[in-house]
Each structure stands twice: as structure tokens, then as C-alpha cells.
N, C-alpha and C positions, 0 to 999 in steps of 0.2 A: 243091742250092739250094732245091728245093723240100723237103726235109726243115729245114734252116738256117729257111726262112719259118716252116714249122709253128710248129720251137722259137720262134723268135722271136716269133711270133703269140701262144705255150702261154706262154710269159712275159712277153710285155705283158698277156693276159688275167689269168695270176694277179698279177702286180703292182696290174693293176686293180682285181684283184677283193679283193688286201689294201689296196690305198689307200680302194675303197669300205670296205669293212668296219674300215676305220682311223677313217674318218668318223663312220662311224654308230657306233662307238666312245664316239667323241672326243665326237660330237654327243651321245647318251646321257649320257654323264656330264657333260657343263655343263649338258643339261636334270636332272639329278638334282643336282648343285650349286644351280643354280639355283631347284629345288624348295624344297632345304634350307634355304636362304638366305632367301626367300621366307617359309616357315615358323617361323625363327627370328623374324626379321623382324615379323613377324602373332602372336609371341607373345612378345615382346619388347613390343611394343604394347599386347598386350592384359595382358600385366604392368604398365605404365606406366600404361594406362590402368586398374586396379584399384586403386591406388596414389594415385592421381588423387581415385578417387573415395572411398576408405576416407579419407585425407588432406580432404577434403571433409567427408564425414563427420564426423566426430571434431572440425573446425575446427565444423560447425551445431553438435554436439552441446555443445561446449565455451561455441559465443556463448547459444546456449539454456540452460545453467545460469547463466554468467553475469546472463542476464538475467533468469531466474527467483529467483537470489539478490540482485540490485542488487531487484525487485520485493518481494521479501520484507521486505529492510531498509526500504524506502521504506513499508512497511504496517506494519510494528514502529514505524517514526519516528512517523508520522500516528497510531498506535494511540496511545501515548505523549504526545504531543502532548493528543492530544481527552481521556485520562486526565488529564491537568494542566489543559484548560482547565476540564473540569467539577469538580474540584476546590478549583479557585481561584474558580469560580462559587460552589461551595456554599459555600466559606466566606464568600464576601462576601452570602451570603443568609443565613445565621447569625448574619452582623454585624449587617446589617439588621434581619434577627428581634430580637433583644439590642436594639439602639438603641431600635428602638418599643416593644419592651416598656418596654424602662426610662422612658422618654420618657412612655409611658400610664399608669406607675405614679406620674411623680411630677404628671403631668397630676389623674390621681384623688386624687391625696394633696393637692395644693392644693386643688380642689375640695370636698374632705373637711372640710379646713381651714375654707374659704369659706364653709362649709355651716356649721359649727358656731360661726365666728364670728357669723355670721347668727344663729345659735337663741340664742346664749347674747344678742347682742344684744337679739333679739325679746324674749325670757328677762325680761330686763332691763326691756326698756320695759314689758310688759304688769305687771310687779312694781308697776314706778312709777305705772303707771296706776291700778293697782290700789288702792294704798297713796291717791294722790290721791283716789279715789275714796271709799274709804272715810274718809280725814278728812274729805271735804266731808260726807259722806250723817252722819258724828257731827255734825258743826259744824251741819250743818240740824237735827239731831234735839236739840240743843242749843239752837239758835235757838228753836226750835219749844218746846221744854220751857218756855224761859223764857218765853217771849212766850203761856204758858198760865199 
């Protein structure tokens, strides 16, 4: 009987002592599952998250040329623009120039006119004055002759 106990004792111990070590088995490997998992997990993440932020990237990178090509166009427009208006200035200062010239030429050219219809008048009168003048100064000296 007391040999039957031992056994029995010797094989509930080693039963035990494979159900502990079955355990810490069993435990061991769902904590190394679990690490893995884990791990996967934390870099599966940090894949998503790099992805994340390259995709980010690349969307600034993209609205930044956009917006430096819409700014470009928009400085090419205005450059274009300010070329046409100073353009269309200078021509209508051309026009002007041309206008008053001509305008002051034919201003002087009447003038000119005015001037010499004037002289050739004065011209005239001082002729007739002249001419008066001298018939009278004969006519006295006529008078004068006879009345001597």
C-alpha cells in the first residue's frame, strides 16, 4: 500500500509537474504570439502611418505648384494686361501729339495769313497815303508857282 501511495504520489507529481510545464509552455508561446502580433501590428501602423504622411506630402507638394502655377499665370495675365494698357496710352499720346501739332500749324498758318494780309493792307494804305500826299505837296507847289 505504501509502495501503491509512493507510485501514486510519483505520478500525480510527474503529471503535475507535465501539466505545470504544459502551462508555462502553452503560456510562453501566446506571450511570443502575442509579442508578434503586437509587433506586426506597431508596424503595420507605422507602414500606414508613413503612407499617411508621404500621401500628404505629395497632395502639399502638388497644391503648392498648383498654386505657384495658377500665381504665375495670374502675373503673365497682369504683365500683359499693363503691356496693352501702356500701349494703348502711348498711342493715344501720339494722337494727341499729331492733333496739336497740326492744330498749331494751321493756327500759325492763319496767323501767317493775318499777318500779311495786314502788311500788304498797311502796304496799301501807306501807298495811297503816299501818292495823296504827293499830289497835294505838287498841287500847292502849283498853286504856289502860279500865285508867284
Amino acid at each position: 500500500e505504501k509502495e501503491a501511495t509512493e507510485k501514486t504520489m510519483e505520478s500525480e507529481k510527474e503529471a503535475t509537474e507535465k501539466t505545470v510545464e504544459s502551462e508555462k509552455d502553452a503560456t510562453e508561446k501566446t506571450m511570443e504570439n502575442e509579442k508578434e502580433a503586437t509587433e506586426k501590428t506597431m508596424e503595420n501602423e507605422k507602414e500606414a502611418t508613413e503612407k499617411t504622411v508621404e500621401s500628404e506630402k505629395e497632395a502639399t507638394e502638388k497644391t503648392m505648384e498648383n498654386e505657384k502655377e495658377a500665381t504665375e499665370k495670374t502675373m503673365e495675365s497682369e504683365k500683359v494686361a499693363t503691356e496693352k494698357t501702356i500701349e494703348s496710352e502711348k498711342e493715344a499720346t501720339e494722337k494727341t501729339m499729331e492733333s496739336d501739332k497740326e492744330a498749331t500749324e494751321k493756327t500759325m498758318e492763319s496767323e501767317k495769313e493775318a499777318t500779311e494780309k495786314t502788311m500788304e493792307s498797311d502796304k496799301e494804305a501807306t501807298e495811297k497815303t503816299m501818292e495823296s500826299e504827293k499830289v497835294a505837296t505838287e498841287k500847292t507847289i502849283e498853286s504856289e508857282k502860279e500865285a508867284t
